[in-house]
PDB file as gemmi writes it, atoms N, CA and C in Angstrom:
CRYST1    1.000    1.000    1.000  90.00  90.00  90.00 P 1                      
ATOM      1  N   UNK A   1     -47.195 -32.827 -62.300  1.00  0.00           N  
ATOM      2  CA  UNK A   1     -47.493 -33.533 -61.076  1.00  0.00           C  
ATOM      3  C   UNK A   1     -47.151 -32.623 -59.897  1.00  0.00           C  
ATOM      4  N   UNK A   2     -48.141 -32.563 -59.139  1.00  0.00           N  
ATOM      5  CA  UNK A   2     -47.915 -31.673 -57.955  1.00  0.00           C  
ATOM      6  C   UNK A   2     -47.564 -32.413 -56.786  1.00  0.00           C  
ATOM      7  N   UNK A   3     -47.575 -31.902 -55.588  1.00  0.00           N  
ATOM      8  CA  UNK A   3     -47.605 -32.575 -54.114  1.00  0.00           C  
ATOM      9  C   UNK A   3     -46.486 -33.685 -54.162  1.00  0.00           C  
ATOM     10  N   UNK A   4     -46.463 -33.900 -53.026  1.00  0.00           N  
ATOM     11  CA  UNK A   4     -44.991 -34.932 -52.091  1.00  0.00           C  
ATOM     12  C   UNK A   4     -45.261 -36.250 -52.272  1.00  0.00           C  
ATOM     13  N   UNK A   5     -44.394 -37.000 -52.725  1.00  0.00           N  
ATOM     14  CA  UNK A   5     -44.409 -37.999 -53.145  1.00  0.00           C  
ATOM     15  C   UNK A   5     -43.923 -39.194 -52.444  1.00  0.00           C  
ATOM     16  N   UNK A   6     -44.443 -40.455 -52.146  1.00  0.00           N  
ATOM     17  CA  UNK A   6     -44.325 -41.104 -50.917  1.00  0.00           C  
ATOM     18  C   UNK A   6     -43.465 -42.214 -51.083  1.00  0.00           C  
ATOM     19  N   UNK A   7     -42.471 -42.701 -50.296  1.00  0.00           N  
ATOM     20  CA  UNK A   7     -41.145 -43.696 -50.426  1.00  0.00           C  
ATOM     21  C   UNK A   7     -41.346 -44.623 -49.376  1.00  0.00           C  
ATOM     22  N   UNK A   8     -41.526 -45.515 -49.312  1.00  0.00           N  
ATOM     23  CA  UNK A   8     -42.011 -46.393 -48.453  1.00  0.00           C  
ATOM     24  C   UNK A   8     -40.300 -47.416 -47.983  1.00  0.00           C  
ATOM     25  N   UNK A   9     -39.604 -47.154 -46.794  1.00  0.00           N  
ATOM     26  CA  UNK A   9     -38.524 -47.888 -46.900  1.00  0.00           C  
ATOM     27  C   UNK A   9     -38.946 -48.795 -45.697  1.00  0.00           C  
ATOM     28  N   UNK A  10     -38.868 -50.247 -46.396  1.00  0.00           N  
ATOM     29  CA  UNK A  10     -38.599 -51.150 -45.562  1.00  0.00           C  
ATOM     30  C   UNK A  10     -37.715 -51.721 -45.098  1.00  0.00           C  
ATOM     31  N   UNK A  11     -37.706 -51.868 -43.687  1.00  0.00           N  
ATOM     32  CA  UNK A  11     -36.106 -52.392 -42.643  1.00  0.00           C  
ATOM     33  C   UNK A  11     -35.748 -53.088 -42.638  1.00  0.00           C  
ATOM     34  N   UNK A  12     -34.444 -53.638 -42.904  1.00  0.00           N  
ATOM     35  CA  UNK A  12     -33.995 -55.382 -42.924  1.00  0.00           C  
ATOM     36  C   UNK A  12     -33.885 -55.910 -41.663  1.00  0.00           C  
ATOM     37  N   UNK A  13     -33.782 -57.370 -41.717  1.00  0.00           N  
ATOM     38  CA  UNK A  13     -34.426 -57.833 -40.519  1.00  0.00           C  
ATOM     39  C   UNK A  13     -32.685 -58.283 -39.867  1.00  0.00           C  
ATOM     40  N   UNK A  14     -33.150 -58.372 -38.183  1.00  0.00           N  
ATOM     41  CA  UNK A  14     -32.194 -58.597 -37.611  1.00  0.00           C  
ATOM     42  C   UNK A  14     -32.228 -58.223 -36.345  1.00  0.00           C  
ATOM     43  N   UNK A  15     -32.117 -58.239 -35.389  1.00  0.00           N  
ATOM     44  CA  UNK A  15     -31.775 -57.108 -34.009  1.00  0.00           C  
ATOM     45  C   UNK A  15     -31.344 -56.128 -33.749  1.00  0.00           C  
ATOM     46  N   UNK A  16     -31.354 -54.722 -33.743  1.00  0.00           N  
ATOM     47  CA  UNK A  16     -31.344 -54.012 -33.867  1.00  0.00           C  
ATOM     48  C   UNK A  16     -31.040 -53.280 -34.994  1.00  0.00           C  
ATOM     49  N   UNK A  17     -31.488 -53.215 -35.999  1.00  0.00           N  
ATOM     50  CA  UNK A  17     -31.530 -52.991 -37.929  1.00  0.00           C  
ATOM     51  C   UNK A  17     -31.555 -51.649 -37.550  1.00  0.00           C  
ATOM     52  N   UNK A  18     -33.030 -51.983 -36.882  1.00  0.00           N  
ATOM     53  CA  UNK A  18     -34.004 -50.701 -37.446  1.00  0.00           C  
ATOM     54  C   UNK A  18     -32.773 -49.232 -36.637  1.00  0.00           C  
ATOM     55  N   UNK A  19     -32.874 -49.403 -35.564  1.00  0.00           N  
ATOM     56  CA  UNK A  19     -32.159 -47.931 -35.194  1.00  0.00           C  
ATOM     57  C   UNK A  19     -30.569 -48.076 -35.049  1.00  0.00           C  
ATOM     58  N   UNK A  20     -29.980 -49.239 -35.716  1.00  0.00           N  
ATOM     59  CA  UNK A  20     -28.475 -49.176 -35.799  1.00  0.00           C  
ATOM     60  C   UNK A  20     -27.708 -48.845 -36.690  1.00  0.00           C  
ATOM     61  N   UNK A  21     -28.899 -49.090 -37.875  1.00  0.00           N  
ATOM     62  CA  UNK A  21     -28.117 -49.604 -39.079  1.00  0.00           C  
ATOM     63  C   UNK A  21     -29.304 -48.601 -40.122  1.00  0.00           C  
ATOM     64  N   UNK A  22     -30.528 -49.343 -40.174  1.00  0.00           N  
ATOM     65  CA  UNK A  22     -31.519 -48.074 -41.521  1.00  0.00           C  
ATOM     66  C   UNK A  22     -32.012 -47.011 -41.209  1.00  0.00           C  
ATOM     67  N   UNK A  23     -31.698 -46.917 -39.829  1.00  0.00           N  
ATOM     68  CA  UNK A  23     -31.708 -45.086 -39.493  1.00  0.00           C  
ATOM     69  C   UNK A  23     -30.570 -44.260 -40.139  1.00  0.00           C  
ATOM     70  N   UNK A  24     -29.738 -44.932 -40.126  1.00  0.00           N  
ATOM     71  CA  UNK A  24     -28.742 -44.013 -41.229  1.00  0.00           C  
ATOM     72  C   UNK A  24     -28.963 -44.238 -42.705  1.00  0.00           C  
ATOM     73  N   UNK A  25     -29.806 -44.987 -43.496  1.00  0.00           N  
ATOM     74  CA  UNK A  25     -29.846 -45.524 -44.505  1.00  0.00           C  
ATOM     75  C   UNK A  25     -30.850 -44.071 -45.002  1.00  0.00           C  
ATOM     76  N   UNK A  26     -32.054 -44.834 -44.161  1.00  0.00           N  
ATOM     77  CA  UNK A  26     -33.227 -43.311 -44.333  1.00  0.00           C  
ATOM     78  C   UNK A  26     -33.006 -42.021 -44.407  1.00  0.00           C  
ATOM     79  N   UNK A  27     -32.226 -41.536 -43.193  1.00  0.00           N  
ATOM     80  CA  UNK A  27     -31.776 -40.036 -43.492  1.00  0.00           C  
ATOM     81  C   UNK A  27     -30.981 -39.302 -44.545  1.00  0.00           C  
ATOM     82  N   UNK A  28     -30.284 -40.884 -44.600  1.00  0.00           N  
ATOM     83  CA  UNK A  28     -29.371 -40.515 -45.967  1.00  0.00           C  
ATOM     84  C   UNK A  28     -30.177 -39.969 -47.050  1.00  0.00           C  
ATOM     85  N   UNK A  29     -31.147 -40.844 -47.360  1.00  0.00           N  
ATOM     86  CA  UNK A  29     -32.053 -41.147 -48.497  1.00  0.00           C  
ATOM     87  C   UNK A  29     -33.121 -40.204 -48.404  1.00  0.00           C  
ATOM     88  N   UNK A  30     -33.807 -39.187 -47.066  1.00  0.00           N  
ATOM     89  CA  UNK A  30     -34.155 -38.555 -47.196  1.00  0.00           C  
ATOM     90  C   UNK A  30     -33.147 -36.746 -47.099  1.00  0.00           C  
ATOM     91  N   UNK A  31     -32.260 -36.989 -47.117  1.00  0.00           N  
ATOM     92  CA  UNK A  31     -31.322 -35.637 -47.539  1.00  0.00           C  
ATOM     93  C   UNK A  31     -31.095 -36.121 -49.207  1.00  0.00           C  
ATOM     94  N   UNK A  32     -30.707 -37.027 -49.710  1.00  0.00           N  
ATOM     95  CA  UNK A  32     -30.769 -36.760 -51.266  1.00  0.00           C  
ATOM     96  C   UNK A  32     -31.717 -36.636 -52.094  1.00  0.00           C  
ATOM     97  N   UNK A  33     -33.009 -37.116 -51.547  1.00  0.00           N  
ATOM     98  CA  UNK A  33     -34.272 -36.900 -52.445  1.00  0.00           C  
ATOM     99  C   UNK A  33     -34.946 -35.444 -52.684  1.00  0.00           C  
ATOM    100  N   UNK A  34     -34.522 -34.543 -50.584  1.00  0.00           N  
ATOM    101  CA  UNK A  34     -35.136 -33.617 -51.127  1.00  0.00           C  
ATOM    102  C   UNK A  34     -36.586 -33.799 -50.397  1.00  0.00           C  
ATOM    103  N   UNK A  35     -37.518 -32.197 -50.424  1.00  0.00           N  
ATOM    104  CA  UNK A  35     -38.330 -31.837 -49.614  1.00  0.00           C  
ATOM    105  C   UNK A  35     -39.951 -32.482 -50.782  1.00  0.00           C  
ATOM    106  N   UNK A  36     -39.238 -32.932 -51.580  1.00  0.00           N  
ATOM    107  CA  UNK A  36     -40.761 -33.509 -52.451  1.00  0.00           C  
ATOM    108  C   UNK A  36     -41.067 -34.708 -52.385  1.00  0.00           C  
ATOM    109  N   UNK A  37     -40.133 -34.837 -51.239  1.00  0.00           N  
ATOM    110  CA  UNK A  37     -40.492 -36.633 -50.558  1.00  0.00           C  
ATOM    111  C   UNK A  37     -40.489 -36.704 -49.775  1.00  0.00           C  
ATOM    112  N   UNK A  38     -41.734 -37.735 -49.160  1.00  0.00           N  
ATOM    113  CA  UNK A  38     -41.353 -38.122 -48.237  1.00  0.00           C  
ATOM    114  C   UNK A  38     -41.086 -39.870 -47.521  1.00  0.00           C  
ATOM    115  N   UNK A  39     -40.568 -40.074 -46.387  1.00  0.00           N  
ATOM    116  CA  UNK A  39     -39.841 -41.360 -46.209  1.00  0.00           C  
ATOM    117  C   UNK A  39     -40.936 -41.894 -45.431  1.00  0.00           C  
ATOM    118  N   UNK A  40     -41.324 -42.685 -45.620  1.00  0.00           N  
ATOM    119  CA  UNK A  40     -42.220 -43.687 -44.284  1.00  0.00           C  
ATOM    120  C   UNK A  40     -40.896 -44.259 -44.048  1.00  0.00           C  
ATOM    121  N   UNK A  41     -41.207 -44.911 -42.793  1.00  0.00           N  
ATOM    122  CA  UNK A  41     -40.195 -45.793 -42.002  1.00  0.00           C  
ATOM    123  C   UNK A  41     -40.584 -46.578 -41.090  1.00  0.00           C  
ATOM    124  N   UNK A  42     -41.642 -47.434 -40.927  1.00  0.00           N  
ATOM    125  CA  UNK A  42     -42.490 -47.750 -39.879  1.00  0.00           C  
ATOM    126  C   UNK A  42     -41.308 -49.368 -39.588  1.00  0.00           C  
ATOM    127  N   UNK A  43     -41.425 -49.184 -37.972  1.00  0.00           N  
ATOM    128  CA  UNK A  43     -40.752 -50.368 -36.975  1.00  0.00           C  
ATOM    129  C   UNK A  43     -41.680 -51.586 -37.657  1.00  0.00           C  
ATOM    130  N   UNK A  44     -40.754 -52.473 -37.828  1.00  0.00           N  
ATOM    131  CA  UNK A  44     -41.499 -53.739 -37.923  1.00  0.00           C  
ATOM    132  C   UNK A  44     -41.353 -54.724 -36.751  1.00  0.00           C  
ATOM    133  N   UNK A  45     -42.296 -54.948 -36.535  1.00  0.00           N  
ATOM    134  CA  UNK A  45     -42.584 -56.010 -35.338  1.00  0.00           C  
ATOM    135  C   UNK A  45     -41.386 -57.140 -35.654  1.00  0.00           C  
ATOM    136  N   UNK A  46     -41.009 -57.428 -34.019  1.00  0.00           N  
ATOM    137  CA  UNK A  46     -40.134 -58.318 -33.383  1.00  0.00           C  
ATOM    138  C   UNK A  46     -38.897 -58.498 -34.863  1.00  0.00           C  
ATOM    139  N   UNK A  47     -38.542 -57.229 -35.213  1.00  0.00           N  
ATOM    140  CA  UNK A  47     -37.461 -57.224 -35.757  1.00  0.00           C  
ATOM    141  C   UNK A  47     -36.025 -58.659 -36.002  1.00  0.00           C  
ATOM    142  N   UNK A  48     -36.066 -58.736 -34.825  1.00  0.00           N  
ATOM    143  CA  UNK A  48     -34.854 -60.321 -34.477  1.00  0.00           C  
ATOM    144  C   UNK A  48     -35.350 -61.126 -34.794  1.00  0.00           C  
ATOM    145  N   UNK A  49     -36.385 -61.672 -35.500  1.00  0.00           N  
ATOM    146  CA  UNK A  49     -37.230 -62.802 -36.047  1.00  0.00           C  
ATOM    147  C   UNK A  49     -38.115 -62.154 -37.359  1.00  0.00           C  
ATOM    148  N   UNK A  50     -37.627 -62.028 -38.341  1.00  0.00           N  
ATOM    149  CA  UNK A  50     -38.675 -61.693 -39.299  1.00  0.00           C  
ATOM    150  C   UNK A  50     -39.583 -62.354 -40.208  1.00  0.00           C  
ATOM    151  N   UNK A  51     -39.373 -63.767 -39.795  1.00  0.00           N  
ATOM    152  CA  UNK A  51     -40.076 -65.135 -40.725  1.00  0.00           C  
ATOM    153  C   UNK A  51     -41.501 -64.692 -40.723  1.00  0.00           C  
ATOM    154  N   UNK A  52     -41.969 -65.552 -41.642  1.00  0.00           N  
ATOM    155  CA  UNK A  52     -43.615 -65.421 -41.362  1.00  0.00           C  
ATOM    156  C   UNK A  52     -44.272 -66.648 -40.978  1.00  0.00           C  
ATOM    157  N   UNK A  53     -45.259 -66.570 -39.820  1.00  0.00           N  
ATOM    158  CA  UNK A  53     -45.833 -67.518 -39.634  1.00  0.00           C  
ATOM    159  C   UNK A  53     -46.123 -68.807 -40.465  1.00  0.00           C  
ATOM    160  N   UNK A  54     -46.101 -69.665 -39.751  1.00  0.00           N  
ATOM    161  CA  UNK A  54     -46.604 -71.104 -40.856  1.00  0.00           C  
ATOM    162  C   UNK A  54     -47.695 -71.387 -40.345  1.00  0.00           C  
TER     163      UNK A  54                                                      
END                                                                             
């Protein structure tokens, strides 16, 4: 198997998660995996509310 291989991390929900708390989670996770991965990390909308519509 060749080429970079893709890790999709999704953010737990809360108010400020994303850059308080799984920004350190991610970097972590992308220094132990290594240059044959890589991390998506995409912001999820209105973070402080993560329910789903009814």
């Amino acid at each position: 198997m060749t080429g970079t291989r893709q890790v999709l991390f999704i953010q737990g929900g809360g108010a400020g998660t994303h850059d308080d708390w799984d920004d350190k989670l991610v970097d972590s996770l992308r220094r132990k995996l290594g240059n044959g991965y890589e991390v998506r990390y995409p912001r999820m909308p209105d973070e402080g509310d993560p329910s789903y519509p009814r």
